[in-house]
N, CA and C of each residue as an Amber inpcrd file, in Angstrom:
protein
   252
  51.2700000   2.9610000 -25.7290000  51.5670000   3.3360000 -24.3540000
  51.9510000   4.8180000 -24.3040000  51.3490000   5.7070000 -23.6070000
  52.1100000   6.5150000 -23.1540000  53.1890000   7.2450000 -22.4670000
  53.8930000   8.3120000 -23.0220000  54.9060000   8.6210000 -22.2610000
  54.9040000   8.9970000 -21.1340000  53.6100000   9.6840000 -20.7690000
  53.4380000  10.2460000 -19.2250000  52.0280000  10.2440000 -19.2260000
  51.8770000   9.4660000 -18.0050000  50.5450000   8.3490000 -17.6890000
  49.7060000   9.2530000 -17.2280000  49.9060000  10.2670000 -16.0600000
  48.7700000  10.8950000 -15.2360000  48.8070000  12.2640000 -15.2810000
  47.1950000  12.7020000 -16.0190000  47.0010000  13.8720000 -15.7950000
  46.7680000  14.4990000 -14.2530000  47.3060000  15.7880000 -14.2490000
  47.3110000  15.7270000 -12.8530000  46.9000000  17.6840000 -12.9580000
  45.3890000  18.0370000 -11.9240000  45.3770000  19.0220000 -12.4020000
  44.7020000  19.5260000 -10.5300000  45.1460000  20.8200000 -10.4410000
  44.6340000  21.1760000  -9.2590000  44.5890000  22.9620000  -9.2200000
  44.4390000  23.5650000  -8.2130000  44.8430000  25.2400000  -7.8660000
  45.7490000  25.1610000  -6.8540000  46.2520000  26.1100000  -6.6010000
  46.9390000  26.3370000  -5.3870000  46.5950000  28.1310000  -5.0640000
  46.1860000  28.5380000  -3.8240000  45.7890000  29.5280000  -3.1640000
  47.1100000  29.3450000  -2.1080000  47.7700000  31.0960000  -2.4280000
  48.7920000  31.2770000  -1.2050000  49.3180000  32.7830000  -1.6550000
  49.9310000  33.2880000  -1.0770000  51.0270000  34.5780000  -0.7010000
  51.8840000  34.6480000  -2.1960000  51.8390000  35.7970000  -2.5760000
  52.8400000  35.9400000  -3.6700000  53.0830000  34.7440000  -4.8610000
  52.0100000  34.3860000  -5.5050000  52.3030000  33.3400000  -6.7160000
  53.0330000  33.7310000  -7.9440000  53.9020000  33.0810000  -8.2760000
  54.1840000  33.5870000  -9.6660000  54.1320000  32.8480000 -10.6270000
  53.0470000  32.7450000 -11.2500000  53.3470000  31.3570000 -12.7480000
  54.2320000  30.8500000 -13.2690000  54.8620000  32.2300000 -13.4450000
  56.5340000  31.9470000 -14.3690000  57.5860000  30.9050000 -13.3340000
  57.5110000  31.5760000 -12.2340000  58.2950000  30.6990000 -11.0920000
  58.2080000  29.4500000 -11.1920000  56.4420000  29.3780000 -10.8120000
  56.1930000  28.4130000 -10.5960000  56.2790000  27.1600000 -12.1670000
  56.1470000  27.5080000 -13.1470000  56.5840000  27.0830000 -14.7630000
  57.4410000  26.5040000 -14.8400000  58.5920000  27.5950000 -14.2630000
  59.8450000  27.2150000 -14.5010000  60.4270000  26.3220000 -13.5560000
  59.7560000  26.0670000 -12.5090000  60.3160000  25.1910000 -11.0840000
  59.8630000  23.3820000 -11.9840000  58.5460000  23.4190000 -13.0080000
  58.0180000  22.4980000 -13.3640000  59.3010000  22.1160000 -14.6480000
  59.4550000  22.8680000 -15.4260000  60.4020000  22.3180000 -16.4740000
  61.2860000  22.2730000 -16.0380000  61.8430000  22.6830000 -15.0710000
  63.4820000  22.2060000 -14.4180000  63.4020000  20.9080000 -13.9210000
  62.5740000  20.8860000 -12.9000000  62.7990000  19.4840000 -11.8440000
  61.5960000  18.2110000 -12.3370000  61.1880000  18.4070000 -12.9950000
  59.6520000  17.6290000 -13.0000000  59.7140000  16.7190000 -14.8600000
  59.5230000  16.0840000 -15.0200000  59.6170000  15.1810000 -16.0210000
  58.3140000  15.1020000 -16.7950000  57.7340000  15.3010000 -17.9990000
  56.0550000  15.2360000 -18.0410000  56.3580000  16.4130000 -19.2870000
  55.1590000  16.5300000 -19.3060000  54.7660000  17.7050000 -20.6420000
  52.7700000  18.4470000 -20.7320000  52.3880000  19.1890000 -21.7630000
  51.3940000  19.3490000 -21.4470000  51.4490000  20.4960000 -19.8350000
  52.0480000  21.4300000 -19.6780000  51.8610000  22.5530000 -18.7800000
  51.0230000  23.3530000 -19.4190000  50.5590000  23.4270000 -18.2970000
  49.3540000  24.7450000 -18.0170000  49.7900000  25.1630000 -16.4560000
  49.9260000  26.2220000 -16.5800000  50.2260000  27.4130000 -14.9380000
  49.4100000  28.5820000 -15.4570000  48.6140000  28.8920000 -14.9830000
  47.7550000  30.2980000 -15.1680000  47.6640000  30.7020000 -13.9760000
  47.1780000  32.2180000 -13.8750000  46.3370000  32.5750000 -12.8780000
  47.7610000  34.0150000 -11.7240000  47.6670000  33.5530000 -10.6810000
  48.3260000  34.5460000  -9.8530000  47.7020000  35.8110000  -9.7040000
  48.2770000  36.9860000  -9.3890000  48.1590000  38.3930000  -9.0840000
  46.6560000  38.1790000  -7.7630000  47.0000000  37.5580000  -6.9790000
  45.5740000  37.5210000  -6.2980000  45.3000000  36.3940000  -6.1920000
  44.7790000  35.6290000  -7.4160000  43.8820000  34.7850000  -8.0320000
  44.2060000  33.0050000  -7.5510000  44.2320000  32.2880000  -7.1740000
  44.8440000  30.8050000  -7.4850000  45.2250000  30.7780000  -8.3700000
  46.6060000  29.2330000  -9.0070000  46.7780000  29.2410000  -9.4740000
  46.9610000  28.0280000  -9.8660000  46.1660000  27.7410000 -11.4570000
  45.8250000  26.5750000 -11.8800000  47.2230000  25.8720000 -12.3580000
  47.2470000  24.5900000 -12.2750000  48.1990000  23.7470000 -12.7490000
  47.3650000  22.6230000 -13.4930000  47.9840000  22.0770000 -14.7360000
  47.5600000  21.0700000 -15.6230000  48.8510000  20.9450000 -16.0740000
  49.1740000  19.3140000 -15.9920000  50.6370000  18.7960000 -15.8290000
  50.1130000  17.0870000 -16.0560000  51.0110000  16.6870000 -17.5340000
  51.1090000  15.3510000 -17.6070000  52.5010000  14.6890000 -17.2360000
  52.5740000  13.5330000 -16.0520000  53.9120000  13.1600000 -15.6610000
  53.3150000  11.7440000 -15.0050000  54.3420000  11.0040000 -15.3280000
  54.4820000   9.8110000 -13.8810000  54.5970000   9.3880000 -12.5880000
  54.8720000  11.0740000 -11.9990000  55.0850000  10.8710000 -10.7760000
  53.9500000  12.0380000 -10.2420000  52.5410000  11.7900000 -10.2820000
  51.8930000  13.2180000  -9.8250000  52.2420000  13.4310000  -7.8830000
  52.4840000  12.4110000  -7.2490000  52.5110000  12.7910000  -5.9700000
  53.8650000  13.8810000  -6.0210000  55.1560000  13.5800000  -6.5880000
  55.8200000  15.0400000  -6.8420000  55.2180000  16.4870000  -6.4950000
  54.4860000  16.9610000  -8.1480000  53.9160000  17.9370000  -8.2770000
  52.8860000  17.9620000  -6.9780000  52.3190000  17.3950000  -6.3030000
  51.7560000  17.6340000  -5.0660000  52.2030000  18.3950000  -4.0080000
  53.2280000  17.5300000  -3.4930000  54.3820000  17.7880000  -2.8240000
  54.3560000  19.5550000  -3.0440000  55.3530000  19.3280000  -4.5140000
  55.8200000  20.1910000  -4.3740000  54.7980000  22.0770000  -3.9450000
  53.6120000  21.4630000  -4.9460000  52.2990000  22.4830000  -4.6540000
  52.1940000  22.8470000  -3.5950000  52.0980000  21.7230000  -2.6960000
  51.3350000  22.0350000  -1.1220000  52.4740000  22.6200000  -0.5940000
  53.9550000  22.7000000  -0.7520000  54.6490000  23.5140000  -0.1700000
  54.7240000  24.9700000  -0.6940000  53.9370000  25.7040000  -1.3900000
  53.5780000  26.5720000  -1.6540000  52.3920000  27.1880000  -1.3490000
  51.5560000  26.6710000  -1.1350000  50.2410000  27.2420000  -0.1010000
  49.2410000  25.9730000  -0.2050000  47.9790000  26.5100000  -0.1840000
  47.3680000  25.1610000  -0.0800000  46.5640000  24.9450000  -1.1810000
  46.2190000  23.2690000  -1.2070000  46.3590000  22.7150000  -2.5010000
  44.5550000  22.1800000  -2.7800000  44.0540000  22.3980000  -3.6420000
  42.4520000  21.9330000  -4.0710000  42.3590000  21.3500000  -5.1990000
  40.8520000  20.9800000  -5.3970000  40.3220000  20.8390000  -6.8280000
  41.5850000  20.2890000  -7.7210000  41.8020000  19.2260000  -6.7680000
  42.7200000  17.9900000  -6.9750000  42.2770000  16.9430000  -7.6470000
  42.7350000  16.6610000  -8.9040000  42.4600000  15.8130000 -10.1200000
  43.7020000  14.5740000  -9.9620000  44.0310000  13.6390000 -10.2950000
  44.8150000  12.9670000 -10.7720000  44.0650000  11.5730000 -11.5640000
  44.3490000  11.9090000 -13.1280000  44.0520000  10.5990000 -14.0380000
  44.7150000   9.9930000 -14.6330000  44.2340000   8.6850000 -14.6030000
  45.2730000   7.6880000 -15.2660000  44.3510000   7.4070000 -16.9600000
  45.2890000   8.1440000 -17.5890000  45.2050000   8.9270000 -18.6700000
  45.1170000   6.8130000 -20.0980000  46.3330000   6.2060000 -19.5200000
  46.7450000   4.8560000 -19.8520000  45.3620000   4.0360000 -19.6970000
  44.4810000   4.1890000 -18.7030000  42.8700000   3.2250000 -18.4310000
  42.0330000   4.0760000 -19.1480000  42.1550000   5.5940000 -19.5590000
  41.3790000   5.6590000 -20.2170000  41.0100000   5.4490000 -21.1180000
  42.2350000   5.5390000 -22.1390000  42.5240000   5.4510000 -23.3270000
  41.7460000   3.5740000 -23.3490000  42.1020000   2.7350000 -22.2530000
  41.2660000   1.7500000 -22.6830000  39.7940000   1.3920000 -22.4140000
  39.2260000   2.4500000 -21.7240000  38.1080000   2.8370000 -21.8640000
  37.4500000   2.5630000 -20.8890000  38.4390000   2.4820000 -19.8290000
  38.3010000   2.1220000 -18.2970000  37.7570000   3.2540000 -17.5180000
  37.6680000   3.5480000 -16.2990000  37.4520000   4.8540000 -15.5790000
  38.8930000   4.8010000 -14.7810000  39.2640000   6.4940000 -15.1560000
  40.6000000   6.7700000 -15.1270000  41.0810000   7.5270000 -13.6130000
Protein backbone atom coordinates (compact mmCIF):
# COMPACT_ATOMS: atom_id res chain seq x y z
CA UNK A 1 0.00 0.00 0.00
CA UNK A 2 1.03 3.26 -0.42
CA UNK A 3 1.73 6.15 1.62
CA UNK A 4 0.27 8.78 -0.61
CA UNK A 5 -2.22 7.47 -3.14
CA UNK A 6 -2.67 10.35 -5.81
CA UNK A 7 -0.47 11.76 -8.16
CA UNK A 8 -1.64 15.00 -8.73
CA UNK A 9 -0.05 17.21 -11.45
CA UNK A 10 -1.24 20.50 -13.13
CA UNK A 11 0.17 24.44 -14.12
CA UNK A 12 -1.03 27.34 -12.72
CA UNK A 13 -0.87 30.74 -14.92
CA UNK A 14 -1.22 34.07 -12.74
CA UNK A 15 0.50 37.47 -11.47
CA UNK A 16 3.75 37.22 -9.65
CA UNK A 17 4.53 33.29 -9.10
CA UNK A 18 7.09 32.24 -6.94
CA UNK A 19 8.11 28.48 -6.77
CA UNK A 20 9.89 28.85 -3.63
CA UNK A 21 6.61 30.36 -2.09
CA UNK A 22 4.73 28.36 -3.62
CA UNK A 23 7.21 24.97 -2.34
CA UNK A 24 7.22 26.14 0.73
CA UNK A 25 3.30 26.79 1.19
CA UNK A 26 3.36 22.77 -0.04
CA UNK A 27 5.79 21.43 2.73
CA UNK A 28 4.23 23.44 5.43
CA UNK A 29 0.50 22.75 5.07
CA UNK A 30 0.15 19.78 2.67
CA UNK A 31 1.03 16.13 3.66
CA UNK A 32 2.51 13.97 0.51
CA UNK A 33 6.02 13.90 -0.96
CA UNK A 34 7.53 13.72 -4.49
CA UNK A 35 7.41 17.85 -5.20
CA UNK A 36 8.05 19.25 -8.24
CA UNK A 37 7.29 23.34 -8.49
CA UNK A 38 9.15 24.68 -11.53
CA UNK A 39 8.68 27.37 -13.77
CA UNK A 40 7.58 31.21 -12.77
CA UNK A 41 9.33 34.51 -13.98
CA UNK A 42 6.49 34.81 -16.64
CA UNK A 43 6.11 31.24 -17.35
CA UNK A 44 3.28 28.85 -15.53
CA UNK A 45 3.97 27.02 -13.01
CA UNK A 46 4.19 23.32 -12.94
CA UNK A 47 3.24 21.33 -9.85
CA UNK A 48 3.83 17.43 -9.40
CA UNK A 49 2.73 16.45 -5.87
CA UNK A 50 2.03 12.93 -4.32
CA UNK A 51 -0.73 13.24 -1.37
CA UNK A 52 -4.17 11.95 -0.26
CA UNK A 53 -5.94 14.77 -0.37
CA UNK A 54 -5.38 16.21 -4.14
CA UNK A 55 -8.66 18.37 -3.99
CA UNK A 56 -6.45 20.46 -1.24
CA UNK A 57 -3.62 21.24 -3.57
CA UNK A 58 -6.43 22.34 -6.02
CA UNK A 59 -7.99 24.53 -3.85
CA UNK A 60 -5.24 25.80 -2.84
CA UNK A 61 -3.76 26.38 -6.74
CA UNK A 62 -6.85 27.88 -8.05
CA UNK A 63 -6.56 30.49 -5.37
CA UNK A 64 -3.56 31.60 -6.94
CA UNK A 65 -4.51 32.10 -10.52
CA UNK A 66 -5.92 29.75 -12.77
CA UNK A 67 -5.55 26.18 -12.80
CA UNK A 68 -4.95 23.57 -16.14
CA UNK A 69 -3.54 20.50 -17.53
CA UNK A 70 -5.07 18.94 -14.51
CA UNK A 71 -3.94 15.35 -13.79
CA UNK A 72 -5.08 13.48 -10.74
CA UNK A 73 -3.98 9.53 -10.43
CA UNK A 74 -4.75 6.95 -8.38
CA UNK A 75 -1.31 5.83 -8.27
CA UNK A 76 -2.81 2.49 -5.63
CA UNK A 77 -5.09 1.04 -9.15
CA UNK A 78 -2.25 1.38 -10.92
CA UNK A 79 0.12 -0.32 -9.34
CA UNK A 80 -2.71 -3.06 -9.73
CA UNK A 81 -2.82 -2.64 -13.14
CA UNK A 82 -6.06 -0.98 -13.28
CA UNK A 83 -6.56 2.46 -15.15
CA UNK A 84 -5.62 5.04 -12.66
Amino acid sequence: MLEFRYDTQLLIDGDDLDEDVIGDYFTENFKGDCLLCVGGDGDPIKIHFHTNEPWRVLEYCRSLGEIYDIVVEDMERQSKGLQG
